[in-house]
KOLNU-896977 format. One line per 4 residues: number of its first residue (from 0); their letters; for each residue x negated, y, z negated of N, C-alpha, C. Coordinates in nm, 2 decimals. Example, Ala and Ser with C-alpha at 12.3 -4.5 7.8 and 13.67 -1.06 7.14 Angstrom:
0 = AS = -1.32/-0.57/-0.78/-1.23/-0.45/-0.78/-1.32/-0.33/-0.78; -1.28/-0.22/-0.71/-1.37/-0.11/-0.71/-1.29/0.00/-0.79
END
This chain:
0 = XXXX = -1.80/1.54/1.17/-1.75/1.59/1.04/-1.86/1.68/0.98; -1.81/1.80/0.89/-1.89/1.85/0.80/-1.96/1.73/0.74; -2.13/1.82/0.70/-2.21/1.76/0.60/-2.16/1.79/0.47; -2.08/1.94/0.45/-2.06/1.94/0.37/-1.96/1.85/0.26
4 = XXXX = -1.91/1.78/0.31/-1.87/1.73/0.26/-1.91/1.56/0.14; -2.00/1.59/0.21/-2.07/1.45/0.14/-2.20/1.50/0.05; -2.20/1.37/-0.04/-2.33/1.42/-0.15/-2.46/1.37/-0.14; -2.54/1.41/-0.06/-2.64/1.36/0.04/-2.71/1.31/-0.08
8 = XXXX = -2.73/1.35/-0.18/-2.82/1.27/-0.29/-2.78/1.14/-0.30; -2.66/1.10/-0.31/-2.58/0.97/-0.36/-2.58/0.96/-0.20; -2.62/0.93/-0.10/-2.66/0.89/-0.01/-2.76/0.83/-0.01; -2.86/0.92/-0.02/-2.98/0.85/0.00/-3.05/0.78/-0.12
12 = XXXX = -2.99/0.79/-0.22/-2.99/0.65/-0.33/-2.92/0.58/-0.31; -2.82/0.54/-0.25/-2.77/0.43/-0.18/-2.84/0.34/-0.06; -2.90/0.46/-0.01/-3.02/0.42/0.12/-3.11/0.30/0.03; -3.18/0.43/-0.05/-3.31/0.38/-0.10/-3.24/0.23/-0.19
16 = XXXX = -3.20/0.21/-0.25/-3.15/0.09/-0.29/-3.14/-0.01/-0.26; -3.06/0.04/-0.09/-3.03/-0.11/-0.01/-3.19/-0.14/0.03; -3.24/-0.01/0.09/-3.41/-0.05/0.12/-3.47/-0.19/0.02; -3.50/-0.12/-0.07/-3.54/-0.21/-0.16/-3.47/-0.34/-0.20
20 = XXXX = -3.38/-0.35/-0.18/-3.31/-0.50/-0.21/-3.38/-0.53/-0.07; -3.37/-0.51/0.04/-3.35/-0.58/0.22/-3.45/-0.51/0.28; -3.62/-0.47/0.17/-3.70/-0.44/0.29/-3.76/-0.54/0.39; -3.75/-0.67/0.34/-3.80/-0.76/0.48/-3.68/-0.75/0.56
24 = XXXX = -3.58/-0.75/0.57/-3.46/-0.74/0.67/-3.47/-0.65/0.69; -3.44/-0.54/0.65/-3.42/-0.39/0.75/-3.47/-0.30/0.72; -3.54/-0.19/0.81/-3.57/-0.08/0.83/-3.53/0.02/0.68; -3.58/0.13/0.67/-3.52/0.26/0.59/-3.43/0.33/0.69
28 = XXXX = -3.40/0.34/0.82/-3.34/0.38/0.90/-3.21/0.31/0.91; -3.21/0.15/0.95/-3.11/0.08/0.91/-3.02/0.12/0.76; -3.06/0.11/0.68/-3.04/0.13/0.52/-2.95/0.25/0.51; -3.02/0.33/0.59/-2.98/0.49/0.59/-2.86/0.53/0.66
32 = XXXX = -2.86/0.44/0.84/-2.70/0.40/0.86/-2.61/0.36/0.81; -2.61/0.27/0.74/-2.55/0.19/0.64/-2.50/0.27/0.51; -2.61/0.38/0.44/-2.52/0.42/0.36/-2.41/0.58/0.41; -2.44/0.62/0.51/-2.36/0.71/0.58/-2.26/0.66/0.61
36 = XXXX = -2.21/0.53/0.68/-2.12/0.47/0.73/-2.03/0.44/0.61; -2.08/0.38/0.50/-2.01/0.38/0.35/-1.98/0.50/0.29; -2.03/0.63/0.33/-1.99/0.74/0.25/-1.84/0.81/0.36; -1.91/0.75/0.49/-1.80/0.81/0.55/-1.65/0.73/0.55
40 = XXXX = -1.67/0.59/0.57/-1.56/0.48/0.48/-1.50/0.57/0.36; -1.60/0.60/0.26/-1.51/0.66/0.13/-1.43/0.76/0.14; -1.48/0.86/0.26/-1.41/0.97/0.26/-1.33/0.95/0.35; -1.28/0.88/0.44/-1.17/0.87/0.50/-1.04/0.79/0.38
44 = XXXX = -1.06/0.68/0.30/-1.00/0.64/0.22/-0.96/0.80/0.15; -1.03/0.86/0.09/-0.99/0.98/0.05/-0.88/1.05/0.13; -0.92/1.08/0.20/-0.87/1.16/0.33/-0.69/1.08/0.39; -0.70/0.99/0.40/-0.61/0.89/0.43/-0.51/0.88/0.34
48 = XXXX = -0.52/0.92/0.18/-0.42/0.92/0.08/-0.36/1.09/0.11; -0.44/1.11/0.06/-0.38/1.31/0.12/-0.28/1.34/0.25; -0.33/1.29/0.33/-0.29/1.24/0.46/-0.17/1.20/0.46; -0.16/1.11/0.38/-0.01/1.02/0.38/0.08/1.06/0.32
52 = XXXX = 0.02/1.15/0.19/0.13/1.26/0.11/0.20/1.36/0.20; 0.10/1.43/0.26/0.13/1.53/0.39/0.26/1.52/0.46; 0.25/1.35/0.51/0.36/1.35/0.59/0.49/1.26/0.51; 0.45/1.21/0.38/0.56/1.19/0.34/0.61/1.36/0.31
56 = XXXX = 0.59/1.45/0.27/0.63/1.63/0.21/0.74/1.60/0.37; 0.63/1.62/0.44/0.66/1.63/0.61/0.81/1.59/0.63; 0.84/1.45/0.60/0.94/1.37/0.64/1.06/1.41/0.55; 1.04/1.44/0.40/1.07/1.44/0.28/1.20/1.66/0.33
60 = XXXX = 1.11/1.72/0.40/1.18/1.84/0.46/1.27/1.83/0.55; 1.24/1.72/0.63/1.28/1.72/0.80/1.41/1.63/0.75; 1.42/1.54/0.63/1.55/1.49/0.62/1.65/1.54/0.54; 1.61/1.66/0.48/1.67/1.73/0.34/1.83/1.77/0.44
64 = XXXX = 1.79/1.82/0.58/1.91/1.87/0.62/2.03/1.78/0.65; 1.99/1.63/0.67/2.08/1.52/0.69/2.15/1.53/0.53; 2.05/1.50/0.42/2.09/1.46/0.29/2.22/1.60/0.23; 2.20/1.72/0.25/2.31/1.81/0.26/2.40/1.80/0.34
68 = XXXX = 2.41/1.71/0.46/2.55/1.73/0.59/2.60/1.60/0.48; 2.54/1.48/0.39/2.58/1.34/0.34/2.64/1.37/0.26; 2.59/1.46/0.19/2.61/1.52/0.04/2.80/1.57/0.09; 2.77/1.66/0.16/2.97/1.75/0.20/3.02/1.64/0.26
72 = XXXX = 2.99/1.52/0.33/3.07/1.46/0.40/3.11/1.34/0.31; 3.03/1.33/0.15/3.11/1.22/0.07/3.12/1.31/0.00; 3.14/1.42/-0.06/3.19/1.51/-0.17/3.29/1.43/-0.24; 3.42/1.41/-0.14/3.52/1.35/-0.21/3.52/1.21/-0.28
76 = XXXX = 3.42/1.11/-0.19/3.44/0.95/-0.22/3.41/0.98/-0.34; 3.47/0.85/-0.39/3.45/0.79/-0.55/3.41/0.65/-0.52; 3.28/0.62/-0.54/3.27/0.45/-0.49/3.28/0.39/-0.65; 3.32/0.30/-0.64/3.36/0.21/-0.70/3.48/0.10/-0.71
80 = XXXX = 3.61/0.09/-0.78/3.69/0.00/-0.75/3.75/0.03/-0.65; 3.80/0.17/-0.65/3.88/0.20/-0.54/3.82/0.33/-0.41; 3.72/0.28/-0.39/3.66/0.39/-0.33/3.74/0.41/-0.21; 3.82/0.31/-0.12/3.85/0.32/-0.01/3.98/0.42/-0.04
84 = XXXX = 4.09/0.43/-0.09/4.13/0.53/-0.14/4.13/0.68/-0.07; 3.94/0.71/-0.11/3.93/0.86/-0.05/3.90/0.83/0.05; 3.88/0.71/0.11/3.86/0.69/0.24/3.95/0.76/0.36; 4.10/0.64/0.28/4.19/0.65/0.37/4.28/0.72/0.30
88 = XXXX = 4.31/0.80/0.21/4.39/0.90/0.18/4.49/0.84/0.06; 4.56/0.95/0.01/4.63/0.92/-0.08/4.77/0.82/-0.07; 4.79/0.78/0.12/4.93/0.74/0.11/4.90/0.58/0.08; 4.73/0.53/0.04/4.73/0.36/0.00/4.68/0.37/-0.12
92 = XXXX = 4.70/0.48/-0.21/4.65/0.45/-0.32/4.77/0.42/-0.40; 4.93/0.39/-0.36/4.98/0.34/-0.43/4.99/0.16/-0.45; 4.89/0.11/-0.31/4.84/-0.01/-0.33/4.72/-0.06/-0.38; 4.65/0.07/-0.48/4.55/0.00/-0.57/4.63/-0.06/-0.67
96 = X = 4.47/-0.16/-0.70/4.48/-0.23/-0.77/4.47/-0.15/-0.98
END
């Protein structure tokens, strides 16, 4: 990935932080994996909602042409009491109700 993308200051005060909570346990090196790993975590969560918009747009195009062939092929129905009617034509709508 770009570095650009990350804000290397709020990195490495994340570093330096964990350092100091866990310098008998780990390294500044450790610390410093740790907070790259979390910045890169954030930016995939970022990344991952954009992402999902994308392909809802995506999906949202690719089905528009079914939703127009649905749209002309119930033009007529009337759903409700008597929907079947436009179903089956006008010679059983003298058996609605």
């Amino acid at each position: 990935m770009r570095a650009k993308n990350f804000n290397k200051s709020e990195i490495f005060k994340m570093a330096w932080r964990c350092y100091r909570k866990h310098s008998d346990s780990m390294t500044f090196g450790d610390c410093l994996r740790w907070a790259w790993k979390k910045a890169l975590e954030n930016l995939r969560k970022t990344n991952a909602g954009a992402y999902a918009c994308a392909i809802l747009r995506k999906e949202k195009d690719y089905w528009k042409k079914y939703d127009e062939r649905n749209r002309m092929a119930y033009a007529n129905v009337r759903f409700g009491r008597n929907d079947w009617a436009a179903d089956y034509g006008r010679r059983y709508a003298r058996f609605a109700v």
